[in-house]
C-alpha angles and dihedrals in degrees: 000000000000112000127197139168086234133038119216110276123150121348125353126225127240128235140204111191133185100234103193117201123283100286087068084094089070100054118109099218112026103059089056090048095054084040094054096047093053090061090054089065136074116266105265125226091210133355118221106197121196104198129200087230106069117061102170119154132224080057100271126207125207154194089019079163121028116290139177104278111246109245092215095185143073139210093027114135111270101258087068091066082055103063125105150212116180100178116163114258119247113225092161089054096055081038081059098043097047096059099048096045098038092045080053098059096261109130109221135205141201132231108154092167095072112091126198118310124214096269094064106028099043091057086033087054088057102041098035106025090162090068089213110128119077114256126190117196110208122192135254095248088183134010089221113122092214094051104050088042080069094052100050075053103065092042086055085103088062088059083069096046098061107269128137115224106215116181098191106207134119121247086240131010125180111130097214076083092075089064089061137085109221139008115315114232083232093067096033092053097041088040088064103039086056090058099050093042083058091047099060097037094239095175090175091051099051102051089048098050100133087074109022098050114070109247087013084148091046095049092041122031091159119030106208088096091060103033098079090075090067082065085051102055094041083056096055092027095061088063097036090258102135097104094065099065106119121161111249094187125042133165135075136288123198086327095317134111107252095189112144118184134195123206113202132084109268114255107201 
């Protein structure tokens, strides 16, 4: 069973993470870091993820019962395509997010048959290896900060039911990264305007940082891997939580900006 050094009283707090790609669980620094922070947090009674790697419109939710996992990712040794997550599937909570969302004026969708992709289960593998709480992913339905900032928004009375907000990303993602040897300016420098942005709470930055981070082009080409932070910050930002948000992972991988924050006053 899950074991933490909190249960899950009051309100729980609200997490980006950097996920990495499969070969994350061979690391010798970063699973340990997932797995320490899980033990940090209450217990949760459900996890919603919101992952970089599924953009559906209308907003989706899936594996509301357990499903394959979807290996998302090709060329990786074969041992990678073995390995498993068979989390329980939470009905209640799409039961939950519909309502909110629907009763908000987000359409949502259903597409039970699509199990977990890489970017829940790999860091889900490291914080929860027992595979034992219920965990719902739902899809990115936009890649607008704004957007998806109201949407984290509506989900915030989740956050006191139990249930553990997770936006899935990396801090910067651009895959030329992966030819070179070291850290590019580009990520470092992004990387820390980011920081800083978070912070300060700069709310106006943020959502414009194509245009506001340096680099921000270079370190997202594409955006999808960012923009599950803006579901994170609704989430916090709904109950004035902004101010907590503190990383709770730093560093590179491979290139790329591993920081990881968590919104939500501590509770131990």
């Amino acid at each position: 069973m899950t074991t933490a050094s909190a249960s899950a009283p009051g309100r729980m707090p609200t997490l980006y993470l950097s996920h990495g790609a499969p070969p994350l669980a061979d690391d010798p620094v970063w699973p340990g870091e997932l797995a320490d922070w899980s033990e940090t947090l209450p217990v949760p009674k459900s996890v919603l993820m919101v992952s970089a790697h599924w953009e559906e419109a209308p907003l989706a939710l899936s594996a509301t019962t357990t499903e394959p996992l979807v290996y998302d990712f090709w060329g990786f040794p074969e041992h990678y395509y073995r390995v498993r997550y068979e989390a329980p599937g939470a009905p209640r909570l799409a039961d939950s997010v519909r309502k909110l969302l629907r009763g908000a004026g987000t359409p949502v969708q259903d597409m039970p048959d699509r199990g977990l992709d890489h970017g829940a289960y790999v860091p889900l593998v490291e914080m929860y290896p027992d595979a034992d709480i219920p965990v719902l992913q739902m899809s990115l339905p936009t890649l607008d900060p704004r957007r998806l900032m109201d949407i984290g928004r509506k989900l915030a009375p989740l956050r006191d039911e139990g249930v553990l907000i997770v936006g899935s990303g990396f801090f910067t993602h651009n895959l030329a990264a992966l030819r070179h040897d070291g850290t590019p300016g580009w990520s470092a420098e992004f990387d820390d305007w980011g920081h800083r942005a978070l912070d300060k709470g700069d709310v106006d930055a943020l959502l414009d940082f194509e245009r506001k981070s340096p680099a921000g082009r270079l370190a997202h080409p594409r955006t999808e891997h960012f923009a599950p932070l803006f579901v994170t910050m609704g989430a916090a930002d709904a109950v004035g939580e902004l101010d907590t948000q503190r990383s709770v992972i730093d560093g590179f991988w491979m290139g790329l900006a591993k920081r990881s924050v968590q919104f939500g006053r501590q509770t131990q």
